[in-house]
Structure formats: C-alpha cells, structure tokens
PASE-19014 format. One record per residue (C-alpha): residue number from 1; x, y negated, z; residue in one letter. Coordinates in steps of 0.05 Angstrom, whole numbers. Example, Ala and Ser with C-alpha at 12.3 -4.5 7.8 and 13.67 -1.06 7.14 Angstrom:
2
<rec n="1" east="246" north="90" up="156" res="A"/>
<rec n="2" east="273" north="21" up="143" res="S"/>
This chain:
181
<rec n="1" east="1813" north="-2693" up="2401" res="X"/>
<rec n="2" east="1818" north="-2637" up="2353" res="X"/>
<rec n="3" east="1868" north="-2578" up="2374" res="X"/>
<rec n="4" east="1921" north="-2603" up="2321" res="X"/>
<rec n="5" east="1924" north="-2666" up="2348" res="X"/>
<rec n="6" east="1927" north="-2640" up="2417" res="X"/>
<rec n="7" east="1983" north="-2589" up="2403" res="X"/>
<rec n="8" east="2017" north="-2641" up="2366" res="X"/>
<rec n="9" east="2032" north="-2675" up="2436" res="X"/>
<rec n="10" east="2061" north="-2610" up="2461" res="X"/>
<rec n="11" east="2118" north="-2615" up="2409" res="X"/>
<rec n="12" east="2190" north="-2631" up="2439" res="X"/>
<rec n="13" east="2217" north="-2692" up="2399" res="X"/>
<rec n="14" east="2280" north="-2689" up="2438" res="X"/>
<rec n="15" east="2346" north="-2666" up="2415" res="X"/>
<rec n="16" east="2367" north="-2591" up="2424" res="X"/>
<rec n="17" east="2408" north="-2581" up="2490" res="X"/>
<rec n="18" east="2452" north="-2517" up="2478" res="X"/>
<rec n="19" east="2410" north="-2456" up="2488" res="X"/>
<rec n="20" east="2356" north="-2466" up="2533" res="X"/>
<rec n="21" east="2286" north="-2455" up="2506" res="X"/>
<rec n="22" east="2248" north="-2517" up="2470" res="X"/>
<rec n="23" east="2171" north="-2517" up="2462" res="X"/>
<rec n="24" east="2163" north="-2456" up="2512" res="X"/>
<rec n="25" east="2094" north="-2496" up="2521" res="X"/>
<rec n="26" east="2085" north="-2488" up="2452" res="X"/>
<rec n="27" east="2106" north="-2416" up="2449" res="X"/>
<rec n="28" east="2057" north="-2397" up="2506" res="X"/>
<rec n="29" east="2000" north="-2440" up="2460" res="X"/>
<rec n="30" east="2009" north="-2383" up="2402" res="X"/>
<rec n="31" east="1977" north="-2331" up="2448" res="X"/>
<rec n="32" east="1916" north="-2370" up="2476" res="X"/>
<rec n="33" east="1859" north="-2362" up="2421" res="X"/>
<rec n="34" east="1867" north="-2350" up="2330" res="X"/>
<rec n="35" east="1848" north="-2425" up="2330" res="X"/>
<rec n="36" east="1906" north="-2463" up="2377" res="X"/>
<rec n="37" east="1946" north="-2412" up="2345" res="X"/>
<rec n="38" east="1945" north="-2435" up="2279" res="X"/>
<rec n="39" east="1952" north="-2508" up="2303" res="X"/>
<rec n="40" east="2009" north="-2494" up="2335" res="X"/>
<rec n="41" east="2040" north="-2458" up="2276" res="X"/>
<rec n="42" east="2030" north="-2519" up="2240" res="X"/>
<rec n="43" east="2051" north="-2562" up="2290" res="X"/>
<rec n="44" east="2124" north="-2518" up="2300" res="X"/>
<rec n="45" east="2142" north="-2501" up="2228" res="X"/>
<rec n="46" east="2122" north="-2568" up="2203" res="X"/>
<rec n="47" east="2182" north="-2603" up="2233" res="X"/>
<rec n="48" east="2238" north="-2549" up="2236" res="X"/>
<rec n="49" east="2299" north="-2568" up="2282" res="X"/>
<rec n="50" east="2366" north="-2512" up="2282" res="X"/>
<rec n="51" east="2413" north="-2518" up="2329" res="X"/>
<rec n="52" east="2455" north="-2456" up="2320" res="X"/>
<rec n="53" east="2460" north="-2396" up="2279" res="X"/>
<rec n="54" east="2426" north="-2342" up="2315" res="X"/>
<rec n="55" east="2366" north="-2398" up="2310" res="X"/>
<rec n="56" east="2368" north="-2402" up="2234" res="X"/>
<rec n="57" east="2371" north="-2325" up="2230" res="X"/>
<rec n="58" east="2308" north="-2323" up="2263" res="X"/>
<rec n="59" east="2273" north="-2370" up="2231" res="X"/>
<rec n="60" east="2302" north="-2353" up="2156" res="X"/>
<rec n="61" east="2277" north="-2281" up="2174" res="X"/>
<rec n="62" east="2207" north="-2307" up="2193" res="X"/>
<rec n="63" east="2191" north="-2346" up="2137" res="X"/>
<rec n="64" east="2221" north="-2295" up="2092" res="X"/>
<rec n="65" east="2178" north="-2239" up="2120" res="X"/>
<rec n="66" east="2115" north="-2288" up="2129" res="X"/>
<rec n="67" east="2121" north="-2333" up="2056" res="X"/>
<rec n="68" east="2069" north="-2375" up="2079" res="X"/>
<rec n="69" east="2107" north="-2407" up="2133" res="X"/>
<rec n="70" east="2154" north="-2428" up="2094" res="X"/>
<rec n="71" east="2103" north="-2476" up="2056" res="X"/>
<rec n="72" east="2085" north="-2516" up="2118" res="X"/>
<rec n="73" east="2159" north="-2539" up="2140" res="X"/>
<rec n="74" east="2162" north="-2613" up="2113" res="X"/>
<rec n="75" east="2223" north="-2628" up="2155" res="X"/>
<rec n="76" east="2293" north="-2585" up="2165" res="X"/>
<rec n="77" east="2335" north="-2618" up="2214" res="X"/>
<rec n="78" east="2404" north="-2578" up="2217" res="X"/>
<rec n="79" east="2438" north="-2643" up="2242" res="X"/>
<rec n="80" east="2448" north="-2614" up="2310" res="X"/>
<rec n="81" east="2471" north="-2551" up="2282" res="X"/>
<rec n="82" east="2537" north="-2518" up="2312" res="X"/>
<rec n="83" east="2571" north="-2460" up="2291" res="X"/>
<rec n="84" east="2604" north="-2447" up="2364" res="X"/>
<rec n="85" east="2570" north="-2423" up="2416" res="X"/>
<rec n="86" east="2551" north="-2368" up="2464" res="X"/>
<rec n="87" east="2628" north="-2351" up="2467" res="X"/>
<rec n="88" east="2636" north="-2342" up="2396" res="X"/>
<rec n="89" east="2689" north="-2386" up="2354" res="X"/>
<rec n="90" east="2671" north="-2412" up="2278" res="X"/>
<rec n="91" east="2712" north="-2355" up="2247" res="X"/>
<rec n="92" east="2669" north="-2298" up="2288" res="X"/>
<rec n="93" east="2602" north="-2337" up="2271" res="X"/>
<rec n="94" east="2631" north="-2337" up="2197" res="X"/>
<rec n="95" east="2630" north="-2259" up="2197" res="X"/>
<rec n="96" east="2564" north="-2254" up="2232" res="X"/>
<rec n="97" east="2547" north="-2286" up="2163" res="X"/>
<rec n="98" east="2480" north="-2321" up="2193" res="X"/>
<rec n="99" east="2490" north="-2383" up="2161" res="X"/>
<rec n="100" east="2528" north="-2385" up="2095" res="X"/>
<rec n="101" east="2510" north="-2418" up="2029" res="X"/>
<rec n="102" east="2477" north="-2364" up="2007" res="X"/>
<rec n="103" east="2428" north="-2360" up="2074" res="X"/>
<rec n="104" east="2422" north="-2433" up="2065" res="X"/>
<rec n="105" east="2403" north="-2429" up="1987" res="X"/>
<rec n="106" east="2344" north="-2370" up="2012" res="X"/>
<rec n="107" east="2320" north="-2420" up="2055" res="X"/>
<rec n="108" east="2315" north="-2482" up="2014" res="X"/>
<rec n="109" east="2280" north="-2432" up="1960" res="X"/>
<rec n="110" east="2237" north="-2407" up="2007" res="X"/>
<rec n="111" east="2204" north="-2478" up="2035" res="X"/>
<rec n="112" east="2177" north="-2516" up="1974" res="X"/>
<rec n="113" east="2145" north="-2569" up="2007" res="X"/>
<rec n="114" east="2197" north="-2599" up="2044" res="X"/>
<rec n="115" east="2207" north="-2679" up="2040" res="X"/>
<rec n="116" east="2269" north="-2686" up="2080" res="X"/>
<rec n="117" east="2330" north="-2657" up="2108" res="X"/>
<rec n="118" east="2382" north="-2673" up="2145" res="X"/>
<rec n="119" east="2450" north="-2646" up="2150" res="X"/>
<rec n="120" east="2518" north="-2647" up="2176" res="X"/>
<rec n="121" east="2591" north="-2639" up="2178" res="X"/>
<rec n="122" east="2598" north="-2572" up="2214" res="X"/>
<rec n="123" east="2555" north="-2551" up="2150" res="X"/>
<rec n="124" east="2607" north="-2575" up="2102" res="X"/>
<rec n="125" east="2634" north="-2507" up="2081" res="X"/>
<rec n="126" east="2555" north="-2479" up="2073" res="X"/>
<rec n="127" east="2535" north="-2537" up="2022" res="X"/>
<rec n="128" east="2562" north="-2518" up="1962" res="X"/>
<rec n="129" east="2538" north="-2528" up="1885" res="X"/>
<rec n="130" east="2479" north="-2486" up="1895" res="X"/>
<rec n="131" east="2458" north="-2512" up="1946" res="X"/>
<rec n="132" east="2464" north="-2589" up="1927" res="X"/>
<rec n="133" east="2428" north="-2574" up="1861" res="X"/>
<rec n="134" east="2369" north="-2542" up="1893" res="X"/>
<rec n="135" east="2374" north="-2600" up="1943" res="X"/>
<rec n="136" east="2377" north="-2654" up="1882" res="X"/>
<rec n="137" east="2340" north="-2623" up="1828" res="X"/>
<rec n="138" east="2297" north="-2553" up="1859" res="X"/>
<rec n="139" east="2256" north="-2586" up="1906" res="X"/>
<rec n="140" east="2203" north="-2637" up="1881" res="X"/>
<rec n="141" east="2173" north="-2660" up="1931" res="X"/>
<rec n="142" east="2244" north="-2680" up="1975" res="X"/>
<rec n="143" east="2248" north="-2751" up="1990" res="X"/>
<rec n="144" east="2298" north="-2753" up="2040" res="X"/>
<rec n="145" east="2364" north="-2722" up="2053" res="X"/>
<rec n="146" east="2425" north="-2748" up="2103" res="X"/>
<rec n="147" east="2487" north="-2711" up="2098" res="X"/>
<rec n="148" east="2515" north="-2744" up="2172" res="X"/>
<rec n="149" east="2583" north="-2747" up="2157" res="X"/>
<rec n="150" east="2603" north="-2690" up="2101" res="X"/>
<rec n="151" east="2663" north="-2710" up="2078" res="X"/>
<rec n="152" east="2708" north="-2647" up="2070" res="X"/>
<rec n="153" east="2748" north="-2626" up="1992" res="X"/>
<rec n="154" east="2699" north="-2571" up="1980" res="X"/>
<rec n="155" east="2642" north="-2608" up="1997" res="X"/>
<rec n="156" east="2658" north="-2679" up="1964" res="X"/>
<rec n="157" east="2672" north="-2626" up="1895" res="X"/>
<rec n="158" east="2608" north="-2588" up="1906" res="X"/>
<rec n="159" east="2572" north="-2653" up="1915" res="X"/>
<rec n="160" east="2620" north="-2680" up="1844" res="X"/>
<rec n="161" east="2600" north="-2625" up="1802" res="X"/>
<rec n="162" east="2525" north="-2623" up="1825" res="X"/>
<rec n="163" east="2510" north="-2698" up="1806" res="X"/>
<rec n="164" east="2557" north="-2687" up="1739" res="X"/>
<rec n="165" east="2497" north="-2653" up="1709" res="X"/>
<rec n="166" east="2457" north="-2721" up="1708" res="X"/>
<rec n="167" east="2512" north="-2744" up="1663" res="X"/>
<rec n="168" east="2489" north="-2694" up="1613" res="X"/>
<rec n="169" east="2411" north="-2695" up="1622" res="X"/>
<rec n="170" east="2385" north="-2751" up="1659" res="X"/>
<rec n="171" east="2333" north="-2731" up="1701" res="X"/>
<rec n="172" east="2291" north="-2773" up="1753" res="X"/>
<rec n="173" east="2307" north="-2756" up="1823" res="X"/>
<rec n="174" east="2254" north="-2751" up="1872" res="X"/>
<rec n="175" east="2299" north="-2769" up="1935" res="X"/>
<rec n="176" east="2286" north="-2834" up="1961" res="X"/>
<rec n="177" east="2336" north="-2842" up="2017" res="X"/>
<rec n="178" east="2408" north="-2818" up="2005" res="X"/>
<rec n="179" east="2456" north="-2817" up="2073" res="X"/>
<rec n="180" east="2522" north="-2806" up="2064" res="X"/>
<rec n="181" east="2547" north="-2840" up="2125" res="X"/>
C-alpha cells in the first residue's frame, strides 16, 4: 500500500460533532516525514468539511496564504455548517464577519478544481448573486451542488437573478446534479 492510500484510511468520514477535534490522527501524520506529509495534505484538503465559522476562517486563511491548497479541494461540504456556537448568537458571528458572501466568494475563487458542494439553510443569507454565479457559471469543473433546504426571499432572488442570465446567453452548465430539496 502506497502512503496515500494508507492515509486515506485515516480520514474521518463521519459527521462533525460540535467542536471536538476530527482527524487528530491525521493532524499528528503531517509531522512524521515530507512524504506522509504531503499524502496527508492531499488526503485532508481534498474533501473539505466546515462545521462552523472559526473553521472556515482557518481554512479560507490557509489556502489563501498557501494557493496551492486550494487546487486540491474537490469537495466543500458546508452542510453541517452553523453559525452558533461556542456561546456566540448568529448576530455576534455576523460581526465577527468570518463567513459572509464575500468570504464565501474568496473561497470559491480560490479552489478551481472543485466538483461538488454542498450547502445549506443556515447559509441562506451568505449565497447571494455572486456567489451563485461563480457557483453556476465560474467553476468548470463543478458537477455537483445541493443547496439542503435554502429557501429564504433573498436567497430564492439571488438564486432568480443568477439563472436569469441564461435567458440572455445560453450557456452549457457543467453541474450535473442540482438539489434543491
């Protein structure tokens, strides 16, 4: 077995659980030698999962100081994501200003490569038209985004006036699987 595959089985495919550390194993794996380090780069930025905004600070800093990681992640999973936490209600996390649509729009810009994403309803106010047209028509190689239960006015007009463009100039979408459940 080569050391991707090997730190591949290290990975956590579980769901977040509030705070407490995942893939400590995989943390401790980034120290050992140069050549399970890069595997286990690949193995953690290649399937992103965010459960909270002080988590996509970090990582949105990381791949904006270090481009190249950026280019690995091939899945963003902000489907767990909550914006209350640690003591902190959605209007304090608002002003802390981790995740916004702008901070959302850096990130999508700054991972190219990514083929699917998945989103949610405590996101609704972060999606807006920039966003949805980099999601839609920025990102060539995405072929499958979920948007678990978005539903609110700003986000079902963001989502309106993104798509109204195709009306215009027909273009052929790369996105293979749509959820709007």
């Amino acid at each position: 077995m080569c050391p991707d595959e090997i730190i591949a089985q290290l990975a956590l495919d579980n769901p977040p659980s509030g705070y407490t550390p995942r893939n400590s194993d995989l943390i401790s794996c980034l120290l050992t030698s140069r050549t399970i380090h890069v595997a286990t780069i690949n193995t953690l930025y290649s399937h992103v999962t965010i459960p909270h905004s002080s988590i996509f600070h970090k990582f949105l800093t990381h791949i904006s100081d270090y481009t190249g990681l950026g280019t690995i992640v091939k899945r963003l999973d902000l489907s767990h994501f909550t914006s209350v936490g640690l003591g902190r209600s959605r209007q304090v996390n608002s002003e802390i200003q981790n995740m916004t649509s702008r901070t959302l729009l850096k990130c999508l810009e700054l991972t190219p490569a990514i083929q699917e994403i998945l989103l949610q309803e405590n996101l609704d106010d972060d999606i807006d038209e920039n966003v949805l047209s980099k999601i839609f028509f920025g990102l060539p190689k995405l072929r499958a985004v979920d948007f678990c239960a978005s539903s609110s006015k700003p986000f079902a007009e963001s989502f309106s006036s993104a798509v109204a463009s195709l009306v215009d100039e027909p273009m052929d979408l790369g996105i293979r699987r749509l959820g709007l459940h």
